[in-house]
ZATI-788406 format. One record per atom (N, C-alpha, C): z, x, y; residue in one letter. Coordinates in steps of 0.1 Angstrom, whole numbers, plus 5000, padded with zeros to 4 digits. Atoms other than C-alpha are relative to their C-alpha. Example, Ala and Ser with C-alpha at 12.3 -4.5 7.8 and 13.67 -1.06 7.14 Angstrom:
2
500050094988A507851234955A500050095012A500049914989S507151374989S500849925011S
***
This chain:
679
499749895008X766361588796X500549954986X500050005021X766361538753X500550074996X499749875011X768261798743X501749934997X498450025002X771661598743X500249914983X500250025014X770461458704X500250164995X499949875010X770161828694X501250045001X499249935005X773561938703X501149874995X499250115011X774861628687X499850014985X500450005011X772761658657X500550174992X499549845006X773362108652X499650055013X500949894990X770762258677X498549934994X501149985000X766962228679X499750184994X500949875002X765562498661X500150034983X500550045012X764162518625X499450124996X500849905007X762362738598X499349974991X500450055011X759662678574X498850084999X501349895003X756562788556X499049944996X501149985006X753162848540X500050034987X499550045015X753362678507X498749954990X500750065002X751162648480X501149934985X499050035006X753062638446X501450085004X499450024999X756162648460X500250195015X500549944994X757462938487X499450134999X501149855004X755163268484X500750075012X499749864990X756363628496X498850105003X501349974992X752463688501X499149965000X501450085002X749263538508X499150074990X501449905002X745863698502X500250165005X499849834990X746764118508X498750035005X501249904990X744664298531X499250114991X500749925008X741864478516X501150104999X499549894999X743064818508X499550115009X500549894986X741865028539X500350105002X499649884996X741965378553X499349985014X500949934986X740765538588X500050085002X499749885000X739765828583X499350035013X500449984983X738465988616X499350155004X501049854994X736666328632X499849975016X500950004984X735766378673X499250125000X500649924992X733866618691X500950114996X498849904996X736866858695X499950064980X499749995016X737166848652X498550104995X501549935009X733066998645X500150125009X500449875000X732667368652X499050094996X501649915005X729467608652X500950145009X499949844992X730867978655X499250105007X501249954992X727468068675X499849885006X500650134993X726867788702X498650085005X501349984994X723868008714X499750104991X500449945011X722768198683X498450035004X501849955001X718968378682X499649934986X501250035016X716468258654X500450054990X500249895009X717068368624X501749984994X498749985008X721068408625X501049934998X499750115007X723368248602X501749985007X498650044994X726168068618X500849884991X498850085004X729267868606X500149895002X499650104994X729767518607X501049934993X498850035003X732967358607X500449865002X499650124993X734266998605X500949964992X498750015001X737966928604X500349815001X500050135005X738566558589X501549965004X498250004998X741966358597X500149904995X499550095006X743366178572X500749865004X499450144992X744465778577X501450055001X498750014996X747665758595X500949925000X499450115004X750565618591X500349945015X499950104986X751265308615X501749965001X498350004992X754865228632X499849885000X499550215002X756264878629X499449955015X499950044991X754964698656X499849815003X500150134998X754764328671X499349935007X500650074991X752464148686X500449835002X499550144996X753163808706X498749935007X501450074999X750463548708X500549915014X499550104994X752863318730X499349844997X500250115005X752562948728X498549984994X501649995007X749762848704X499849815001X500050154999X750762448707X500549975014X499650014991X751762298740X500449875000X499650135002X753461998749X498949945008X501050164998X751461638757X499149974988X500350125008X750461328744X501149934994X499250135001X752261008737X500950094987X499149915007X755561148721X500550104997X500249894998X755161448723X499750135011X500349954987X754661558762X501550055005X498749955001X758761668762X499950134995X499449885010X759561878734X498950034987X500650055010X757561978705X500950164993X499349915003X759462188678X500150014986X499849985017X760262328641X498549984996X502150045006X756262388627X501150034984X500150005016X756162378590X498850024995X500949985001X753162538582X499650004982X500349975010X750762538550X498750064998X501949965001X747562738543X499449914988X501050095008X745262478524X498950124995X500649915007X743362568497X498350065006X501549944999X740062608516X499950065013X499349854994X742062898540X500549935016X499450044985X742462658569X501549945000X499050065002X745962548580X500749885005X499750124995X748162248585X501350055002X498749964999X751262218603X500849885004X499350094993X753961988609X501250025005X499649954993X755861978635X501049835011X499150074991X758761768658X499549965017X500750024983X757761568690X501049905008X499250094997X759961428716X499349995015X501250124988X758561188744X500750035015X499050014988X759561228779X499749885009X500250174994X760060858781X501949985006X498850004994X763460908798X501249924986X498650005010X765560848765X500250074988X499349875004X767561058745X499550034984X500349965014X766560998709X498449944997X501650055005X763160868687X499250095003X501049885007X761861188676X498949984990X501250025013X758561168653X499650084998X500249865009X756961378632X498549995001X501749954993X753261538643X499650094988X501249925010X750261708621X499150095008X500849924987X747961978640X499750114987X500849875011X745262208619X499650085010X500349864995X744062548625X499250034992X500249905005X741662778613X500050134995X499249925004X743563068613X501250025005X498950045001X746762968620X500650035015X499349934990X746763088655X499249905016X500750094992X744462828673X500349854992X499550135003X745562458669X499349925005X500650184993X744062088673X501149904995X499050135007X746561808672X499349884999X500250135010X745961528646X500849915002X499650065002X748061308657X501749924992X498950035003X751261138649X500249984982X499550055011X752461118612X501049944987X498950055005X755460998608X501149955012X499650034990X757660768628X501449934998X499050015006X760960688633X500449814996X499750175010X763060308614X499850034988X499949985016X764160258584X501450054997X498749985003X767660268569X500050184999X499749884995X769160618581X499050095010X500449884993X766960728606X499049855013X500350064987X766560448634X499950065011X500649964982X766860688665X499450134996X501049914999X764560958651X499450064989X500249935012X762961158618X499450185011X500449874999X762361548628X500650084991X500149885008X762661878618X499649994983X500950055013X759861828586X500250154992X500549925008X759862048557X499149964989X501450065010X756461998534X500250124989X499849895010X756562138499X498849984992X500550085012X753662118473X499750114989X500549905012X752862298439X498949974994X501649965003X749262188435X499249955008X500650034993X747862058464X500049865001X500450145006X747761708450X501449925009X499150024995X751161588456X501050135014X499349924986X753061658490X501349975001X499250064998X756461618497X500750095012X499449954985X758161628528X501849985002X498050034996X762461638537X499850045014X500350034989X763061568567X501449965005X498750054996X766361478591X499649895005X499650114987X767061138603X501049975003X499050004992X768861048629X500549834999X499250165004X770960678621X500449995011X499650074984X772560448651X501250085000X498549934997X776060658646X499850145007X500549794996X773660998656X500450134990X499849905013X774661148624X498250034992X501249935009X771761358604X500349974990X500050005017X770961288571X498650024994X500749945008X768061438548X499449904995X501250095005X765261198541X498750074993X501149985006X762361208519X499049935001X501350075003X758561118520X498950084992X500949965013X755361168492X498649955010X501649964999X751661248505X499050034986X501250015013X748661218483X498450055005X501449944989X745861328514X500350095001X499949904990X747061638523X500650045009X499150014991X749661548541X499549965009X499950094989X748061308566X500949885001X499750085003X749460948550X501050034992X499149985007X752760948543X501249904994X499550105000X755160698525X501450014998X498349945001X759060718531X500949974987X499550025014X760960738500X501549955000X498150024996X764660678518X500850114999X499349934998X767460868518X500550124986X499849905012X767761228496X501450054995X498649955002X771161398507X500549935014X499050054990X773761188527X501150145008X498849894997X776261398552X501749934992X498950005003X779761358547X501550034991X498649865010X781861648524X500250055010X499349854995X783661928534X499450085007X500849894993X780662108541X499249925008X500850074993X778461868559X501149855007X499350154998X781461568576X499149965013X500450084995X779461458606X498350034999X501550044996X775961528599X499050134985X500449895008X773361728571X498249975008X501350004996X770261868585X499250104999X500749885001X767562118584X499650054989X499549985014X766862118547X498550115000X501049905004X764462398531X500349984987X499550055013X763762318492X498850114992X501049935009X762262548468X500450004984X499850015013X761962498431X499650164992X500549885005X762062798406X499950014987X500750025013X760862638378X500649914990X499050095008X763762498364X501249965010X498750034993X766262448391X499449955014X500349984987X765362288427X501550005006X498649874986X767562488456X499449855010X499650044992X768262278487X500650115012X498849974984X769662488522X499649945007X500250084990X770162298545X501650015014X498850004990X772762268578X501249904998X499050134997X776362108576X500249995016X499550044984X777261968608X501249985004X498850054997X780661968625X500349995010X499950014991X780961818653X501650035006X498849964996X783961938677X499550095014X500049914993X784462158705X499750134999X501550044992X781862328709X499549924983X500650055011X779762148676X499650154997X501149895005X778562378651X499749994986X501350055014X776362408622X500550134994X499549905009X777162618588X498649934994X500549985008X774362688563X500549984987X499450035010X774862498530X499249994987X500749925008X773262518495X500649844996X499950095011X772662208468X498849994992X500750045008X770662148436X500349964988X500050105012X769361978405X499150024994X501349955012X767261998376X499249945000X501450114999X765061718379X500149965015X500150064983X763361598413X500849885000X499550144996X764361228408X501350035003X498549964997X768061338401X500650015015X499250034987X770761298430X500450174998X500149895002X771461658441X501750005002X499349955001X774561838439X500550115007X499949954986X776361968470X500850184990X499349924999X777562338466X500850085006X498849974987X779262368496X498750135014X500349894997X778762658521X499550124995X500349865005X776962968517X499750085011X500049894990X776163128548X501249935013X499150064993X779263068573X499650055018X500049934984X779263108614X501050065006X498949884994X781063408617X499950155003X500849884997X778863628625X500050045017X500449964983X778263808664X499049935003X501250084998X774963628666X499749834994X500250115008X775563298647X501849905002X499150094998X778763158662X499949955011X499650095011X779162828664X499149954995X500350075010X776262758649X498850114989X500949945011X774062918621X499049874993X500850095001X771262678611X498650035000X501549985008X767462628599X499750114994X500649965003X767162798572X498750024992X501650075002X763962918559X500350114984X499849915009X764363128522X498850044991X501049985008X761663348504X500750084989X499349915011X762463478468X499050164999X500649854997X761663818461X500650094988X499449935015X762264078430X501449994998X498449975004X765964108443X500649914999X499550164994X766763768448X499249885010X500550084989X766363598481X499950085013X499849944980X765863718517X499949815006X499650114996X766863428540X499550015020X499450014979X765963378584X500449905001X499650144996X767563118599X500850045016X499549984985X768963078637X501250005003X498850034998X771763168652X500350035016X499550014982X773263058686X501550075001X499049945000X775663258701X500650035018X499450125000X777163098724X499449884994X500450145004X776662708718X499050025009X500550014992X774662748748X498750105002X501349874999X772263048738X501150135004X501450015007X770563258734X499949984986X500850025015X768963208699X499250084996X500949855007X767563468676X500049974983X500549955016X765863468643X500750084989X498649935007X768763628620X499150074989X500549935016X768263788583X501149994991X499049955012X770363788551X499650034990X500649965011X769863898517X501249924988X499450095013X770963718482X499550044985X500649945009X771063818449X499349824989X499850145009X771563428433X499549905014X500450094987X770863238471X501049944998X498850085000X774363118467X501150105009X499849864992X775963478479X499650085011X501149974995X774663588506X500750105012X499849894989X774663948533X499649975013X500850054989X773963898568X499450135001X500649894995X771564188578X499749995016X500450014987X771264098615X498749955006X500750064992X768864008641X498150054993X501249985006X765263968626X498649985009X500649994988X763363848661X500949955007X499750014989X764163788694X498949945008X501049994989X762663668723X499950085010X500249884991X761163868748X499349935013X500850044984X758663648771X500549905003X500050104990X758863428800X500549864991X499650155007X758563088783X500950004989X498950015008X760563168758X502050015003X498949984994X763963278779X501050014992X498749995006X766163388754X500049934989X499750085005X765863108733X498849974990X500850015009X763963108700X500550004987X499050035012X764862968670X498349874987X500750095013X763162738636X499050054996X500749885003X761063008626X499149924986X500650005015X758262978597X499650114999X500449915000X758063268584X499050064986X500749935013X755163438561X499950135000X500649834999X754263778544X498649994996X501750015001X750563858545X499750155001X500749875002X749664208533X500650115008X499849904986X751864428554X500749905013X499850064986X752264138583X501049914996X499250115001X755163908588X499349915013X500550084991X753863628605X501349875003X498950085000X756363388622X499249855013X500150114993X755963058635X500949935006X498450014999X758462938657X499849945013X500050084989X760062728686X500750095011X499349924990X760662878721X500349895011X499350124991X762462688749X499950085014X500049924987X761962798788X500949915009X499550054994X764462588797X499449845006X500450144995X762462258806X499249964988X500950075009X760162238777X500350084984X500449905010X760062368740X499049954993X501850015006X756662458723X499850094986X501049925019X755062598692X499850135006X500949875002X754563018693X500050074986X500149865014X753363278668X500350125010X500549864999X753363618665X500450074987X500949925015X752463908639X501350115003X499749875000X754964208630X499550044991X500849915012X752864458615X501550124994X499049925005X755164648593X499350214995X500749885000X755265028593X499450034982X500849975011X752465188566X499850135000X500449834997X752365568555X498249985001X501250025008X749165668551X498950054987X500749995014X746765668520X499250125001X501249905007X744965938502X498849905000X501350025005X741165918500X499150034999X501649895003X737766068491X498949905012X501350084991X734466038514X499350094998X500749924998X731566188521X499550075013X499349944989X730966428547X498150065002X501849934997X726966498559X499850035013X500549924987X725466708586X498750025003X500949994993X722566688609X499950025011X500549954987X720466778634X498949965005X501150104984X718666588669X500649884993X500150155002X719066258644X500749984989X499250045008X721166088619X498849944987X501150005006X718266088593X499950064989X500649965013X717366178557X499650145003X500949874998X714866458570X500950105010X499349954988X717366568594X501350084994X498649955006X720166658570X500050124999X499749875004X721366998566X501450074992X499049935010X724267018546X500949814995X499250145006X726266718524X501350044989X499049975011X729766738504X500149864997X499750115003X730566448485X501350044991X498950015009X733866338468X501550085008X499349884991X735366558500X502349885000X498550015000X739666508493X500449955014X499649944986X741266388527X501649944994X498750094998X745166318526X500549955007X499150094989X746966078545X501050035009X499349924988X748666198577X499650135000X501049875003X746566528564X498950005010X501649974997X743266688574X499550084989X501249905008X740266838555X499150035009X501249924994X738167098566X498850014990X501449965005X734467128554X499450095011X500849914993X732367458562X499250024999X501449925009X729267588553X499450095011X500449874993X726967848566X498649935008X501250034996X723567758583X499350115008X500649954991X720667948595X499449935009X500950074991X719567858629X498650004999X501849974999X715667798635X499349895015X500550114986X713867618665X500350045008X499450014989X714767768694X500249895009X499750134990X716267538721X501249954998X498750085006X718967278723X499649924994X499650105015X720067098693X501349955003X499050095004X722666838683X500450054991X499350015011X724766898653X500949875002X499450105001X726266608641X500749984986X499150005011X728966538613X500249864999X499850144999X729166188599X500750004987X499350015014X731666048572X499949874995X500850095011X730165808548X501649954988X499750035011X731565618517X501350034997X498450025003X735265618519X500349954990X499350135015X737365518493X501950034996X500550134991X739565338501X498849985008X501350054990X737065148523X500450035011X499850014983X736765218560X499749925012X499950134993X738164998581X499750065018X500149994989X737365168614X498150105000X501349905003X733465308616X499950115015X500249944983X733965418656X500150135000X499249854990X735965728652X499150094984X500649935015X733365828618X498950135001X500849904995X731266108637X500250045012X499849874994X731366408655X498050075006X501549954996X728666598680X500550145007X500149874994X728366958691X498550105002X501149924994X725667118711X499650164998X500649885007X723867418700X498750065006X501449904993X721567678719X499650104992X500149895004X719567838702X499050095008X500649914991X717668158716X498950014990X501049975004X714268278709X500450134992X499749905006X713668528681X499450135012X500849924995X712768908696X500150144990X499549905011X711969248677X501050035011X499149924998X714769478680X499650145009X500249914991X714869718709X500650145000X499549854997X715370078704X499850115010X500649864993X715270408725X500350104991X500649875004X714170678708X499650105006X500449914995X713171008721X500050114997X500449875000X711471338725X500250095008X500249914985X711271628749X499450144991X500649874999X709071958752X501150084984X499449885006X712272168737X500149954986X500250045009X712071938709X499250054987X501349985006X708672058696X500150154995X500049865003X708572408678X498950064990X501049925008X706172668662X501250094991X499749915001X706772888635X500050185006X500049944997X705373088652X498750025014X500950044992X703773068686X498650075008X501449944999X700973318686X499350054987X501149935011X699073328654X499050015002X501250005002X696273438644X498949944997X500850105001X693273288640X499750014983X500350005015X692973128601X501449994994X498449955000X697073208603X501149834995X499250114996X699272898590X500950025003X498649974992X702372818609X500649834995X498950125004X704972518604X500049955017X499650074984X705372268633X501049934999X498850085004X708472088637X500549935011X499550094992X709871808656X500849925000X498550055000X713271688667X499649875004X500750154991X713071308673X501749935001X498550085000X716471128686X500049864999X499750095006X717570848675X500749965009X499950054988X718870528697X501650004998X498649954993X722370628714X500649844998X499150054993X723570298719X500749995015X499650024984X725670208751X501750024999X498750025004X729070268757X501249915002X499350145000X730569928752X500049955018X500150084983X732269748785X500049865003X500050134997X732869428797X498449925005X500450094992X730269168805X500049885005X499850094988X730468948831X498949884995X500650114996X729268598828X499849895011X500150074991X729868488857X501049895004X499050145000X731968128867X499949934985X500250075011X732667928838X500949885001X499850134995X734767648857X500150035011X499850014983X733767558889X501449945010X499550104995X735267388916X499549885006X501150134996X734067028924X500850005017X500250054989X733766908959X501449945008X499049984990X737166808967X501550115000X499249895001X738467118955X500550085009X500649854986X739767438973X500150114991X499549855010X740867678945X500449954985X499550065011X741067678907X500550144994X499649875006X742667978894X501450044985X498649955012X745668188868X499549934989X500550025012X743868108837X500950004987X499549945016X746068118802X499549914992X500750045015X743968038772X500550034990X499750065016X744667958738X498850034990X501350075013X742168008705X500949934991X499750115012X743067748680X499750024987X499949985013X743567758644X498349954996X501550055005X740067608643X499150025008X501149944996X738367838663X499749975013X500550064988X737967598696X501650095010X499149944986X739967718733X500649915005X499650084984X742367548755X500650125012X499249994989X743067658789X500449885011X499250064990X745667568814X499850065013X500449884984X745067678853X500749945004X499550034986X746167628886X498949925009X501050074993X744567358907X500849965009X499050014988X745267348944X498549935009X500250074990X743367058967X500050005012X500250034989X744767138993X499850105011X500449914992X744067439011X501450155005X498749964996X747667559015X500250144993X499149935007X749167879000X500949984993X498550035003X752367728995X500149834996X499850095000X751567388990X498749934988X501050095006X749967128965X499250024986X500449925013X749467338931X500349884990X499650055012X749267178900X499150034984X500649935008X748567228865X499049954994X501450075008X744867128847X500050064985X500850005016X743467148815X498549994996X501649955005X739867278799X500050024986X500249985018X738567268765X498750074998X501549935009X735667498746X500050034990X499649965014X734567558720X499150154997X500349855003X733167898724X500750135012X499849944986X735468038759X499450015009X501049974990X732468058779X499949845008X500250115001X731367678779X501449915006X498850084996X734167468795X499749885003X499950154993X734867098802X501549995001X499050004995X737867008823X500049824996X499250115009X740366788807X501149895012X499250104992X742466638837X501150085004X498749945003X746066698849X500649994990X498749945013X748466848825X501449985007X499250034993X751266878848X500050025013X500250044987X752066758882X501550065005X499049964992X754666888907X501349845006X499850114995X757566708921X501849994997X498050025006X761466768902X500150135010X499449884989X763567038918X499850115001X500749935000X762467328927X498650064995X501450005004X759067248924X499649915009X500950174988X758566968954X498750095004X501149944993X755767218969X498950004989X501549905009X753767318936X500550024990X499849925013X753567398902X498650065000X501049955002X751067658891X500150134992X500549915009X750067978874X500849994985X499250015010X750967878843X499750124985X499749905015X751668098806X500249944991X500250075008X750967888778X499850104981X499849945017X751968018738X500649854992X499550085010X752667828706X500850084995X498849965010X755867888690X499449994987X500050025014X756267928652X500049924992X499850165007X757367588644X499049905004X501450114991X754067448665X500449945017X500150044986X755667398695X499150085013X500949914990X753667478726X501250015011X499149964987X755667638756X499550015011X500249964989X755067678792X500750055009X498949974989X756567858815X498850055015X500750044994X755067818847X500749995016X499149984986X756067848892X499849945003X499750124991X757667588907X499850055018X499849994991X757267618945X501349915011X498450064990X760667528967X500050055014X499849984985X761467558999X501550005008X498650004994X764967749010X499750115008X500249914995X764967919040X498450065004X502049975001X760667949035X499749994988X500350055009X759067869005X500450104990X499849915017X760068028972X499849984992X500150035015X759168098936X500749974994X498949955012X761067988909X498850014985X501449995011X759668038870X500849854994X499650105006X760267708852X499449984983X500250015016X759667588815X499649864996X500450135006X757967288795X499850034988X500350015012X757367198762X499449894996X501050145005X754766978744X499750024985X499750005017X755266858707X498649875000X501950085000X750966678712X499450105002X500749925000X749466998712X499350005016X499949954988X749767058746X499749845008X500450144997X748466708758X501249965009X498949994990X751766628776X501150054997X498849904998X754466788786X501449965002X498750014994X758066748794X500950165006X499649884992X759866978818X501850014997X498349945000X762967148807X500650105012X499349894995X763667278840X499750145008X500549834997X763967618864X500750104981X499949905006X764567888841X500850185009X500049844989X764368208868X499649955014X499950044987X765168218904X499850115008X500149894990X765368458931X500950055004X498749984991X767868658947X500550194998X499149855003X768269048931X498850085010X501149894991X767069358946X498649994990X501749985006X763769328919X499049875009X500650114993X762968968934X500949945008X499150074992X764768878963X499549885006X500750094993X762068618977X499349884990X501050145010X760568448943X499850104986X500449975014X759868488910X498549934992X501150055003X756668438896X498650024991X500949985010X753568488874X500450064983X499349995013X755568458838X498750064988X500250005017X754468608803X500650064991X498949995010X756568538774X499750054985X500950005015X755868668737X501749984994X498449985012X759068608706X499450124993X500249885006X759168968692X501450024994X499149965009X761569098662X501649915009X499450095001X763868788671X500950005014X500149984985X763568848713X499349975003X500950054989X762168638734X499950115016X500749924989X760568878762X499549985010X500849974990X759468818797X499650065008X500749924991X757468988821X499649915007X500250094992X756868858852X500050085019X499649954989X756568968890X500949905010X499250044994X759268988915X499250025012X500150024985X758568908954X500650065008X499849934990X759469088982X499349975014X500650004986X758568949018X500250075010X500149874988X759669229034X500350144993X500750024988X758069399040X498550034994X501150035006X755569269017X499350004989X500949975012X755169358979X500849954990X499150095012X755669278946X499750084988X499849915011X756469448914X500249964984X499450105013X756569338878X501250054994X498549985000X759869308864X499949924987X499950035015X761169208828X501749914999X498950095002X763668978815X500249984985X500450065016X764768888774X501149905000X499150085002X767268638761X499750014981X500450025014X767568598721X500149874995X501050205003X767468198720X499649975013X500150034987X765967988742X500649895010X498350044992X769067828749X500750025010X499149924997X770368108764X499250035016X500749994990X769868178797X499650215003X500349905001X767568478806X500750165007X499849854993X768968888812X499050085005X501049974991X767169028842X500450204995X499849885001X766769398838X499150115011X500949974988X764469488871X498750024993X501249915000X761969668878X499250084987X500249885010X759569818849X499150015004X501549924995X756569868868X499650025018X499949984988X756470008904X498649985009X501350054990X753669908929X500050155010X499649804995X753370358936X498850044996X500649944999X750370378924X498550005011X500850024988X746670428941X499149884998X500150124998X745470088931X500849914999X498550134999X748769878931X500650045011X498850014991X750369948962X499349925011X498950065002X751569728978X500549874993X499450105008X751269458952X499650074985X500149985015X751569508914X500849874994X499850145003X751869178897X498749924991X501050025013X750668928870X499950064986X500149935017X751369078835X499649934993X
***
């Protein structure tokens, strides 16, 4: 085990970057993108089965790019340990994107040749920074101040031409000290220049290491780690510079100290990017001596002053165990990308990973065409261009169309020519089926009869004119009435029952219902609640479960549910749990869903059983909010000796729990007795 140089030296663990002239707070940004989007559910035809001829509505509701939520993805190790000096430990990357986009990185390797020091310094390219080939060894340790090892590398260059690398060596006393070497390849061939910054002040007495150097035109900055060895050892973050490279630099003591919750006893590698306000700073901090290690943050107005802002990553996976630290970190359009060393306790290795930072989303114009059977020139029937969408918004486009062709048709909505560009083409079209009917004339009844027909006079004479005259009626019509279509969701094959229906029409014309779906054959057993979507009420396709049974007073069943939108968009349910005291019982229960019904969360019974209106259950809920009264109606149960009656309830929030007021509708008449129920 190698690790007894790192808690001699500060700690193992480093921070560096992707440098061209000097360090950058962004690469290449990310085009400027949108995703705008449309489904099935979004196009609308206010006649799905229209006749020949008549002119129907079509609707397609657009949804502006969205904004995205910070999130992080983890690549885990991208380097691994093996190969001569480097089959131990490998640690601290120092990455650079080269000018022709591929990267180089250098990075710390320690041998597991069963001794403790003679660290050397490794090279390993990439083409996108996330897949590695190791190049081999490029720097090794000897040489006045760094006989038992050279690690943790920082590479700096401002035109690709010259390279320069700082670097810790470790001397025969096991003290750290800040070494320099100059590249002229690209950082393969490197020639050591000797010693930069010795330890031994105030702020560095047994050791200086971990250096990070950026120039800012006229002044080069130095941070780098003091070392103080003691019970336990610990490392403070220190600051030196000078005006010219040759120049001997000029210690300025401490600037970031270890007295932080996450950074005592040691605070170390840091990595610093400038930025309008100053500086932003990560660097690692162990907390205990012994772990874990986490990626920190501060802010600086001068890089001499400096805030801590807290923990900037962590580790989360397996090989890494807590312990992650010497971070390179870049910005890339939105993405922080960090390069860094994790430790699993036997080995440490090279990982990435990407935090995408959160993004509102952008306004942007597109175009918006409609067809029909084919996505075709000849096929088009309607086009807007220049169509507005805003970001976290929607746009609707309508127009009118006359049907023609009898039969089934496609209608199809596609969205073209974004601008921004569109970075997603998948979710860019929309389909809705369309029947149309044959044309036929118009069917009237008309009629005559005998009494209809009249003379002026019905015996004249011969030669005699008379007047003839005839009543003709005109078509009556029908007198309205329901018609029946028949089933409009079945039940499939391992069904037994789908029933209690509450539908929804939507702001954009399409249906949801919620039902009752029972499996298993029971009365009292195995209810739960589904979901169906149309887009004309008749036509249905079943959406899945909605809600499932199973909290208290509901182990038996949930079902007939009563589904409304509140005023502020929320959707409500109130809906009967099945329980079982004494014999199975109703209660009414409540949910709410802020996804437009999509899932639910259950707030709960609501109404129970027990008065003379419902002494056995409570059950088949519907709620309306009226002049600033929430209203139920609902029937009460009676198992003996057998009926049920609807019954009312209000409350004025829905906080409040609800006032029962019985009975308002008696099961007395000659079609409701003995049950009256379901309001």
């Amino acid at each position: 085990m190698k690790l007894g140089l790192v808690a001699v030296v500060g700690l193992v663990m480093v921070i560096s970057g992707i440098f061209s002239a000097g360090p950058v707070a962004e690469e290449t940004p990310l085009m400027d993108t949108v995703d705008l989007s449309i489904s099935d559910m979004d196009l609308v035809v206010s006649n799905q089965n229209p006749t020949e001829g008549d002119t129907v509505t079509i609707e397609a509701t657009i949804h502006g790019d969205q904004s995205q939520d910070a999130q992080t993805i983890r690549y885990g190790p991208v380097i691994d340990v093996g190969g001569t000096g480097q089959d131990l430990h490998i640690f601290k990357p120092c990455v650079i994107k080269m000018p022709n986009g591929t990267y180089r990185m250098w990075y710390a390797g320690d041998g597991d040749d069963g001794m403790t020091y003679y660290h050397r310094i490794f090279t390993a390219t990439s083409p996108d920074g996330i897949s590695w080939v190791k190049q081999g060894m490029v720097l090794d340790y000897g040489g006045s101040g760094q006989e038992h090892g050279v690690l943790y590398p920082f590479v700096y260059t401002e035109d690709f031409v010259t390279y320069h690398m700082w670097y810790t060596g470790i001397n025969y006393g096991n003290h750290a000290n800040i070494q320099k070497a100059i590249s002229y390849d690209g950082g393969i061939t490197w020639t050591k220049q000797g010693l930069d910054l010795n330890y031994g002040s105030s702020s560095d007495p047994s050791g200086a290491s971990y250096p990070f150097v950026y120039h800012d035109g006229s002044i080069w900055h130095m941070w780098y780690a003091g070392v103080f060895w003691g019970s336990p050892n610990q490392c403070r973050i220190a600051h030196a510079h000078k005006a010219i490279l040759d120049d001997a630099w000029t210690k300025d003591g401490i600037v970031i100290d270890n007295d932080g919750p996450y950074d005592y006893p040691s605070a170390a590698y840091p990595f610093v990017i400038p930025n309008d306000e100053g500086y932003e700073m990560y660097y690692t901090g162990y907390a205990p001596y012994t772990g874990p290690s986490r990626i920190l943050h501060a802010l600086s107005d001068d890089g001499l002053s400096w805030t801590k802002s807290g923990i900037a990553f962590e580790g989360t996976l397996p090989e890494e165990y807590n312990f992650i630290s010497m971070a390179d970190v870049k910005y890339a359009g939105g993405i922080v990308k960090y390069w860094y060393t994790g430790y699993d306790g036997s080995h440490q290795r090279i990982f990435y990973a990407e935090e995408i930072q959160e993004a509102p989303g952008q306004d942007a114009t597109c175009t918006v065409s409609f067809y029909v059977d084919d996505i075709l020139p000849g096929n088009m029937i309607h086009q807007e261009n220049g169509v507005s969408v805003p970001g976290d918004g929607v746009t609707t486009v309508s127009f009118n169309w006359a049907a023609e062709l009898a039969g089934a048709h496609e209608i199809m909505a596609v969205i073209s020519d974004s601008i921004p560009a569109e970075i997603d083409l998948s979710n860019n079209d929309a389909l809705v089926t369309i029947n149309i009917q044959e044309g036929q004339n118009q069917i009237v009844d008309l009629f005559i009869d005998d009494q209809d027909l009249c003379l002026s006079n019905p015996a004249p004479t011969q030669g005699e004119t008379i007047t003839i005259g005839a009543t003709v009626h005109g078509d009556t019509g029908n007198d309205g009435g329901w018609q029946k279509h028949g089933v409009v969701i079945d039940i499939e094959p391992d069904e037994y029952r789908i029933a209690y229906p509450s539908v929804l029409k939507l702001d954009n014309g399409t249906y949801m219902m919620w039902y009752q779906h029972d499996d298993d054959g029971s009365e009292s057993y195995g209810y739960r609640i589904y979901r169906a979507f149309s887009y004309d009420g008749i036509n249905w396709n079943k959406q899945g479960l909605a809600l499932d049974y199973g909290n208290a007073y509901e182990q038996h069943g949930a079902g007939k549910p009563y589904v409304m939108i509140a005023d502020d968009g929320v959707y409500h349910m109130w809906y009967v749990g099945i329980g079982y005291s004494g014999g199975y019982r109703y209660y009414i229960h409540h949910a709410v869903s802020y996804d437009l019904g999509d899932t639910w969360t259950k707030l709960g019974k609501e109404l129970g059983f027990g008065t003379s209106a419902d002494p056995d259950g409570s059950t088949g809920p519907h709620v309306i909010y009226k002049d600033g009264t929430w209203h139920m109606w609902y029937t009460g149960v009676d198992w003996t000796p057998g009926q049920t009656k609807i019954c009312y309830a209000h409350k004025t929030s829905l906080s409040d729990p609800w006032i029962r007021e019985g009975v308002v509708m008696e099961n007395d008449g000659t079609y409701d007795n003995p049950h009256t129920y379901y309001p």
